[in-house]
VORO-71135 format. One record per residue (C-alpha): chain; x, y negated, z. Coordinates in steps of 0.001 Angstrom, whole numbers, plus 500000, padded with zeros to 6 digits. Layout:
N
("A" (X Y Z))
...
***
This chain:
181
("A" (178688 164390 837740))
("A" (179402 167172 835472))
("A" (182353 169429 836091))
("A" (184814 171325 833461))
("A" (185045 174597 834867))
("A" (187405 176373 831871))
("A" (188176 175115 828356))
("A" (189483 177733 825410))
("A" (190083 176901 822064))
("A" (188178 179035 819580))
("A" (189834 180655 816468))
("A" (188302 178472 813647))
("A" (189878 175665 816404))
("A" (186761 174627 817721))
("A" (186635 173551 821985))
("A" (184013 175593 824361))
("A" (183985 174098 827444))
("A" (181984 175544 830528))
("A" (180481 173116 832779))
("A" (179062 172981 835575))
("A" (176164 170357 836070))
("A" (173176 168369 834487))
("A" (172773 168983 830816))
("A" (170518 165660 830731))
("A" (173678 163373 831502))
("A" (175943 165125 828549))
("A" (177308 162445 826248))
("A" (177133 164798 822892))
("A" (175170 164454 819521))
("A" (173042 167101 820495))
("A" (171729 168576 823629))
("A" (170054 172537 823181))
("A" (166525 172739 825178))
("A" (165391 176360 826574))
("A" (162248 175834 824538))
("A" (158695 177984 823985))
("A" (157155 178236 820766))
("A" (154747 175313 821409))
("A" (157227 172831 822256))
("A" (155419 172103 825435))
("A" (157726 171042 827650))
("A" (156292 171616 831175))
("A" (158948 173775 833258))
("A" (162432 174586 833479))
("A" (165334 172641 831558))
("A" (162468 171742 829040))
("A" (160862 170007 831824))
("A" (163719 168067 832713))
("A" (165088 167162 829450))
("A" (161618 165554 828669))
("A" (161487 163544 831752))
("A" (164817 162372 831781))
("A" (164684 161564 827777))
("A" (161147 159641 827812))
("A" (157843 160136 826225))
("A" (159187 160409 822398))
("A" (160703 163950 822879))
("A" (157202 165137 823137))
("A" (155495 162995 821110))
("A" (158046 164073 818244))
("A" (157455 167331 819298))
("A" (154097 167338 818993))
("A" (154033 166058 815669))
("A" (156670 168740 814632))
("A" (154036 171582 815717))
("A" (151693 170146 813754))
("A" (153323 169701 810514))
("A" (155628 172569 810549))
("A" (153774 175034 813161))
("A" (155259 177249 816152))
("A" (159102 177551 816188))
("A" (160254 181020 815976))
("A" (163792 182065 817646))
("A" (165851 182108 814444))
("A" (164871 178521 813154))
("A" (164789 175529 816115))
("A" (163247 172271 815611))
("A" (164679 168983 816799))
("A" (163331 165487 818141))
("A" (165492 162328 818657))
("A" (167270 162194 822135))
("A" (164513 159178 823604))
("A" (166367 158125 826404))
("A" (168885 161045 826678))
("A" (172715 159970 826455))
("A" (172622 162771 823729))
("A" (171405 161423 820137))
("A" (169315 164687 819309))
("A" (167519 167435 821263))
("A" (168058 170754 819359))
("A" (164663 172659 820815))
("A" (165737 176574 820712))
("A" (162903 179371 821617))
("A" (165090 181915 823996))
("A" (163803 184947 824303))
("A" (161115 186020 827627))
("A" (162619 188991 829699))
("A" (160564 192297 828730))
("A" (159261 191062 825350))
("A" (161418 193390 823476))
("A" (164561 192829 821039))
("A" (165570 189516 823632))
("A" (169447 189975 822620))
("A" (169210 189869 819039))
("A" (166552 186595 819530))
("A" (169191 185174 821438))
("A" (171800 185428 819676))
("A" (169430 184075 816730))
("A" (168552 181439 819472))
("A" (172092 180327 819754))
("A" (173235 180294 816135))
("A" (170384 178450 814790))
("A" (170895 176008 817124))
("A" (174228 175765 815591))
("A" (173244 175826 812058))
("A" (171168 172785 812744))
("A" (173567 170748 814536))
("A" (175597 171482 811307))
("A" (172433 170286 809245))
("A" (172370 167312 811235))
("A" (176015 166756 810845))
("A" (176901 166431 814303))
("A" (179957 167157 816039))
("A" (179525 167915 819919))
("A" (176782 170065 821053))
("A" (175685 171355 824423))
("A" (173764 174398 825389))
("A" (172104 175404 828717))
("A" (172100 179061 829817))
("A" (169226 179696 827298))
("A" (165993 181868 828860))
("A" (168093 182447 832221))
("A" (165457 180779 834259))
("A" (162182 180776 834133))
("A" (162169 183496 831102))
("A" (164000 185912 833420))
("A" (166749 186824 830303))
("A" (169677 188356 833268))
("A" (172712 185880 833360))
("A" (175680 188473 833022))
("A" (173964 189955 830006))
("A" (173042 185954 828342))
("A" (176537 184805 828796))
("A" (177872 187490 827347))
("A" (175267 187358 824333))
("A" (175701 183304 823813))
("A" (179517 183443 824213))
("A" (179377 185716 821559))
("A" (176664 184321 818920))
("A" (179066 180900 819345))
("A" (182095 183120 818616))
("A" (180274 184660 815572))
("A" (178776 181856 814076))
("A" (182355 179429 813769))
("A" (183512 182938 811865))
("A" (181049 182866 809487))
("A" (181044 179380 808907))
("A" (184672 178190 809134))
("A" (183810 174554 807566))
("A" (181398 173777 810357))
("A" (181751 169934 811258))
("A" (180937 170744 815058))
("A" (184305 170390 816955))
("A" (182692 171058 820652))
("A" (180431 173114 822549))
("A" (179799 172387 826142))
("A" (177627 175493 827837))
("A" (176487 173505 830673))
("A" (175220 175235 833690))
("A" (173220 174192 836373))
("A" (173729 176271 839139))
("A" (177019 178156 840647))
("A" (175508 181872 839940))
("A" (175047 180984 836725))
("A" (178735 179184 836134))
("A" (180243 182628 837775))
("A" (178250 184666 834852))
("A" (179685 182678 832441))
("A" (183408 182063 833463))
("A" (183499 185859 834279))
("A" (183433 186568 830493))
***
């Protein structure tokens, strides 16, 4: 069972909630994967989320690399939520640790994911601890970095129909990163 850790109303009057827990159980329009360019989806949250959501989050993301190519950091794709509680699954490319220029691509990362949940016309939306894991991307500096692309983005776009934003985070190091911001 997932876990509210803090809640803080943002200025444009959105909620950001920071949970502890499984991001495959989240009840929200949209769900953010830790993606790679390729949309494979064989390790880390990726992994998960496509087990837990069925055989159509690949198969739809297959077919998205196909017609539209490798997704860069900037612009995420998306795939129907299978059998995920969540209704989409917003696929954002984090950064890898080392590749150069990771906090601007996650920030990008973040607020693309954002801009398409706005596309979509959704209204809840939650985000893992994007490249933390398995991409290496150090959790003080990410939280700080995703806290503040969300921040940025309701700003800049004050008419935004998304009303929540659940980070949800697996494991207690990470939740302590986060809630120390």
């Amino acid at each position: 069972m997932n876990t509210v850790l803090q809640e803080r109303s943002l200025p444009a009057g959105q909620t950001l909630q920071i949970v502890q827990g499984d991001i495959t159980t989240e009840e929200v329009d949209a769900i953010v994967n830790a993606a790679n360019e390729h949309l494979q989806h064989g390790g880390g949250v990726a992994w998960a989320i496509s087990k837990r959501g069925g055989p159509t989050i690949q198969q739809e993301s297959d077919e998205w690399i196909q017609t539209k190519g490798s997704v860069d950091h900037a612009h995420p794709a998306w795939t129907l939520g299978g059998l995920l509680p969540a209704r989409y699954v917003i696929h954002a490319v984090g950064p890898v640790w080392g590749e150069g220029d990771e906090d601007a691509k996650l920030s990008a990362a973040v607020s693309g994911s954002l801009r398409v949940a706005d596309e979509l016309e959704l209204h809840s939306i939650a985000f893992p601890a994007i490249s933390t894991g398995i991409f290496g991307f150090p959790k003080e500096r990410a939280a700080k970095i995703i806290l503040g692309a969300i921040e940025t983005y309701f700003e800049e776009n004050a008419s935004s129909g998304i009303k929540v934003v659940r980070l949800v985070l697996f494991d207690q190091s990470t939740a302590d990163a986060f809630l120390q911001i």
